[in-house]
C-alpha positions in Angstrom: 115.8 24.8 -33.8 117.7 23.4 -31.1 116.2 25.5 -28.3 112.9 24.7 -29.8 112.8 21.1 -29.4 114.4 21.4 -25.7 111.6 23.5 -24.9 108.8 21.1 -26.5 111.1 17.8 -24.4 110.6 20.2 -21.0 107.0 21.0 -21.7 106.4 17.1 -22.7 108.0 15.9 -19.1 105.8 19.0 -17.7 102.8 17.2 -18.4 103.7 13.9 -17.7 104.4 15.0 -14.2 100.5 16.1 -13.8 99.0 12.7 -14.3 96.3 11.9 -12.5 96.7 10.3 -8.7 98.5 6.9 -8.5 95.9 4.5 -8.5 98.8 1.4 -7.4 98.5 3.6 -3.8 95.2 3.6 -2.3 94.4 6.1 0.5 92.8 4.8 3.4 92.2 6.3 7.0 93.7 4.9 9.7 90.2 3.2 11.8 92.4 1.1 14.1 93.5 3.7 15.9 90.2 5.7 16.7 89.3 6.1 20.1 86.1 4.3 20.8 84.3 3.6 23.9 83.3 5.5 27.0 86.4 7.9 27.4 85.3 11.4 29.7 86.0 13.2 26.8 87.5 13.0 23.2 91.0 14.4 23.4 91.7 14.0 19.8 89.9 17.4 19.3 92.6 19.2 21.9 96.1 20.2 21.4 98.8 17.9 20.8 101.5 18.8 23.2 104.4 16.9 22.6 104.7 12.7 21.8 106.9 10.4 21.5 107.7 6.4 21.2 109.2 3.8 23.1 111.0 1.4 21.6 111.3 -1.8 24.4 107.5 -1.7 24.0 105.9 -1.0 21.2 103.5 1.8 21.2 103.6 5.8 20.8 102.0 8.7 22.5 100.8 12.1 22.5 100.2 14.4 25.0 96.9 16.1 24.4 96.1 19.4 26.3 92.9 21.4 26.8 93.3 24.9 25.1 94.2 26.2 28.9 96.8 23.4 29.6 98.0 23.7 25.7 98.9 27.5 26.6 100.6 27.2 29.4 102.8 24.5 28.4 103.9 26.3 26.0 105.1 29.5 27.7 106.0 28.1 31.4 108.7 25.9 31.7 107.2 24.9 35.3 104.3 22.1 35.6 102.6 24.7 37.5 99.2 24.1 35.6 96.5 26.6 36.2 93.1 25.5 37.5 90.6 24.2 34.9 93.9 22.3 33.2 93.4 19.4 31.6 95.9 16.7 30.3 95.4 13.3 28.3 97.9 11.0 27.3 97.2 8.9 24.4 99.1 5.4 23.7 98.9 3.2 21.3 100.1 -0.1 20.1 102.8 0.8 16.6 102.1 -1.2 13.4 104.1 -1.0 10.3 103.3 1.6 7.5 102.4 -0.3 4.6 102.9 3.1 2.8 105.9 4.5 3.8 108.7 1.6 4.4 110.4 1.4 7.7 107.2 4.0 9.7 105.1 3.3 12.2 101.8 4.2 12.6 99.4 4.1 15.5 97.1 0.7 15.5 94.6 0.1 18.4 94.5 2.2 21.6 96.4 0.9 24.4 95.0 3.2 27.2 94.0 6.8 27.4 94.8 8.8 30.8 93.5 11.8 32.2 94.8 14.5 34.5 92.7 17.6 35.4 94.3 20.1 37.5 92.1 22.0 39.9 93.4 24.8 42.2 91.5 26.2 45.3 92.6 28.4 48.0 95.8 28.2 48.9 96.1 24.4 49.5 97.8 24.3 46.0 96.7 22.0 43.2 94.7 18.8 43.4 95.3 16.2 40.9 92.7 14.1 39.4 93.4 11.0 37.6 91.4 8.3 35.3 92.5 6.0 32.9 90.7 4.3 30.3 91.6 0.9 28.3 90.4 -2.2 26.7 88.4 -2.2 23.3 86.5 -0.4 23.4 88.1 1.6 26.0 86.7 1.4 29.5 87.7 3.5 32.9 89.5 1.5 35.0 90.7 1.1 38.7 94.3 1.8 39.2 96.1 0.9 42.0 96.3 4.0 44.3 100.7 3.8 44.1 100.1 3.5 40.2 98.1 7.1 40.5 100.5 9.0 41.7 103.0 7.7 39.6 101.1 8.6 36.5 100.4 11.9 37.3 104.2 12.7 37.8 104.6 11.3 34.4 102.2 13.2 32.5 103.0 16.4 34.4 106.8 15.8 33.7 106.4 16.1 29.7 107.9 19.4 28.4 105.9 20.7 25.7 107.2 19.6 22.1 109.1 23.3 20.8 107.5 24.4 17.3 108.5 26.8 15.1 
């Protein structure tokens, strides 16, 4: 009798455990972080690369590849990239994640940068760059020392390793 009420208490806490969803936490997508405005191309559809956060200044980023760029990152540890590469890095501002205490989430876009690679004789590679910000986001003008600066940085990121 005693093993039969144990297994009627198990099956009992079975059940309660397949209530329906938790109506006290509501699921909501996160809009504020959607890239709007006139950008060359979504990058959200690519390969995430690797990201990351800074902490002095309060956004996070990932480095999106095109399915070329995606592949080699992540079988040459040069920054060779072929030609027909393309990069974008994606930062946004952080905001607290009012379901999950102490995360951060992406809010509104801070900028979103391009860097296609192209590769012609033997002259080497030839670097394009654009960057896109405000809300909605807009391509800007950067200053031409700012360019080349940026284009080291993106190139620099070592793809995130996966399993």
């Amino acid at each position: 009798m005693n093993h039969f009420r144990r297994s009627i208490v198990a099956i009992l806490l079975l059940l309660a455990g397949c209530a329906g969803p938790n109506s006290r936490v509501a699921t909501k997508l996160n809009k504020d972080a959607a890239l709007i405005g006139a950008i060359p191309s979504d990058p959200l559809h690519w390969v995430a690369i690797t990201s990351g956060a800074k902490a002095d200044d309060p956004t996070m980023y990932i480095l999106f590849g095109n399915a070329l760029a995606a592949q080699y990152s992540r079988s040459n540890p040069e920054r060779r990239y072929p030609d027909g590469s393309v990069l974008s890095l994606v930062t946004w501002q952080q905001q607290e994640d009012s379901r999950w205490f102490g995360a951060k989430i992406p809010a509104a876009p801070k900028s979103v940068e391009f860097v296609s690679v192209r590769v012609s004789g033997e002259d080497g590679p030839v670097y394009s760059y654009q960057r896109c910000e405000g809300s909605p986001l807009k391509e800007t003008t950067p200053v031409d020392a700012e360019v080349t600066d940026r284009i080291a940085y993106v190139l620099s990121q070592r793809a995130a390793v996966m399993p």
